[in-house]
N, C-alpha and C positions, 0 to 999 in steps of 0.2 A: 504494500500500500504506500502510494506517494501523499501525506501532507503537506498542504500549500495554505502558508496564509496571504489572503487577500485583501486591502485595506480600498472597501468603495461600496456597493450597493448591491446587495446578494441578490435583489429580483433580476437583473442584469448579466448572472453568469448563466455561462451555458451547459447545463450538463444534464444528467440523467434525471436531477432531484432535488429541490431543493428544500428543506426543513423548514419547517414554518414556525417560528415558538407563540404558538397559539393558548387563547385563553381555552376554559373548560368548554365554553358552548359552542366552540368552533363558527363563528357566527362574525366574526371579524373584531377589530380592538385598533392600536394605537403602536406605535413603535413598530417592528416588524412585519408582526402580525396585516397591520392595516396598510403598509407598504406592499404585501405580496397582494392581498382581496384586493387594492385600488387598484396594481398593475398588471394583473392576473383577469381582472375584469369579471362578470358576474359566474361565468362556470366554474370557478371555485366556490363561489356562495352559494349557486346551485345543487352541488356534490357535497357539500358540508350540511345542510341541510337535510336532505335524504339520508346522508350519515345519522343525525342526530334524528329522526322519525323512524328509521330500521335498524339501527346499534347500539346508540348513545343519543337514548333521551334523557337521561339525566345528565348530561357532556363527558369528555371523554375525561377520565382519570387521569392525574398527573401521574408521569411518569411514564404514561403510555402513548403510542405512536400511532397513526393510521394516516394512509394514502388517499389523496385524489388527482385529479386533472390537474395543470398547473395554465389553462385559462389558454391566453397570452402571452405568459411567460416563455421565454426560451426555453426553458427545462421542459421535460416531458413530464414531468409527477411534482407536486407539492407533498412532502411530507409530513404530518402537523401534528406538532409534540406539545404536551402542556407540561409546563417547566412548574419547580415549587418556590413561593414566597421563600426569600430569606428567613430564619429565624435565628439571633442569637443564643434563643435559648431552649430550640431541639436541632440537632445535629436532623439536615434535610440530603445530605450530601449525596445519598443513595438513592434519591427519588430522580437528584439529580442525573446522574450518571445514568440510570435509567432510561432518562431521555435519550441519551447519543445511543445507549444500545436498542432500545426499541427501533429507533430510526433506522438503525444500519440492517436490524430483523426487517425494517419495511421494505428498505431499499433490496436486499435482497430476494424477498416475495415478489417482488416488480423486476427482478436481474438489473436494474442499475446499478452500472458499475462508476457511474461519478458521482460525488453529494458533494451539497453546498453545504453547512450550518454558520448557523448565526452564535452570537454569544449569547443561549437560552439561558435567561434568568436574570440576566443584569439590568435590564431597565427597571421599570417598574417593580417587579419583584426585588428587587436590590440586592440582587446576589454579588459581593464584594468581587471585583472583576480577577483579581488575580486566583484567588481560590479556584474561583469557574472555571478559566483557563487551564489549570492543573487540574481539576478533574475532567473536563472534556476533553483535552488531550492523551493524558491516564486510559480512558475507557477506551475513548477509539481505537487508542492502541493496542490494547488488550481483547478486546472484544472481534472473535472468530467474522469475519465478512470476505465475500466476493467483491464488494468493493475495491478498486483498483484506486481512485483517483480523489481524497477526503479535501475538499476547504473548508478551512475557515475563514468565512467573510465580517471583517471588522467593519465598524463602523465607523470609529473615531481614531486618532490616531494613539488615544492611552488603550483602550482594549485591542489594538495591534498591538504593542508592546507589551502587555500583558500575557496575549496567548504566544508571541515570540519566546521571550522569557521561560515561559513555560514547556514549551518545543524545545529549548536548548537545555533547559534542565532536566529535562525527559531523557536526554541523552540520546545517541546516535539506533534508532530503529531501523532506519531505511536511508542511503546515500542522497536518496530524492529528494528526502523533505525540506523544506524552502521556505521561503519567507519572502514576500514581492509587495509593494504598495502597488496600488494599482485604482484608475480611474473606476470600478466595477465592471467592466465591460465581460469580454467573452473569457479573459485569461488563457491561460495556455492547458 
């Protein structure tokens, strides 16, 4: 598996899949989440819907993953993970990590072999960006996938240096993995 991180706008790359860090009702939100439903256009909301009417009508559980259409977007699949609030005072860390491994379970049931991910749980859930970074890196790494091809797409330029940090502390997995700032566009 080659990790890349990418610093720019993850509706924008182009690959097999990209993770959505969606809230529980799959219904669209704010940060992310509301960047993929705007740019992805209404057949994501369409297929999240019939999700949540035949799967998940009470929304989907954090920690767990499920696939749709990915609209308009370059990617062929949106992936949509519901990441957990921060808490400092219950260890959430495995709900987290959950997320990157369900995704890669999803992305595998679909045979995509590219993923994009975002950094689930740092906005609004305030999940402290460098911890995030060490366990999304951590899991992906460890977690069995056909996956060939993992980004990470930053937003800003402190959560790129966060999950870099994190990639070079993780120490040498694969010769590939990389680190590129990048406008968002297609990457390589």
């Amino acid at each position: 598996m080659r990790i890349t991180l990418v610093q720019g706008d993850i509706t924008g790359q182009d690959v097999d899949a990209v993770v959505n860090a969606a809230n529980s009702s799959l219904l669209g939100g704010g940060g992310v989440d509301g960047a993929i439903h705007r740019r992805g256009g209404p057949a994501i909301l369409d297929a999240c819907r019939k999700l949540r009417a035949s799967h998940y009508d009470k929304g989907l559980p954090t920690g767990r993953a499920v696939a749709t259409t990915a609209g308009e977007l370059p990617a062929r699949w949106v992936i949509h993970t519901v990441g957990p609030v921060f808490s400092a005072a219950e260890d959430r860390s495995e709900l987290l990590a959950s997320c990157y491994r369900e995704s890669l379970r999803a992305a595998d049931e679909l045979g995509a072999t590219s993923v994009a991910f975002p950094a689930v749980s740092t906005g609004v859930y305030r999940w402290p960006m460098a911890e995030a970074a060490r366990i999304a890196v951590d899991t992906v790494r460890a977690t069995p996938t056909r996956v060939m091809d993992v980004r990470f797409v930053l937003f800003t330029p402190d959560a790129y240096a966060a999950f870099e940090q994190a990639l070079n502390a993780a120490g040498p997995a694969d010769q590939n993995d990389s680190a590129r700032r990048d406008s968002g566009g297609k990457g390589t």
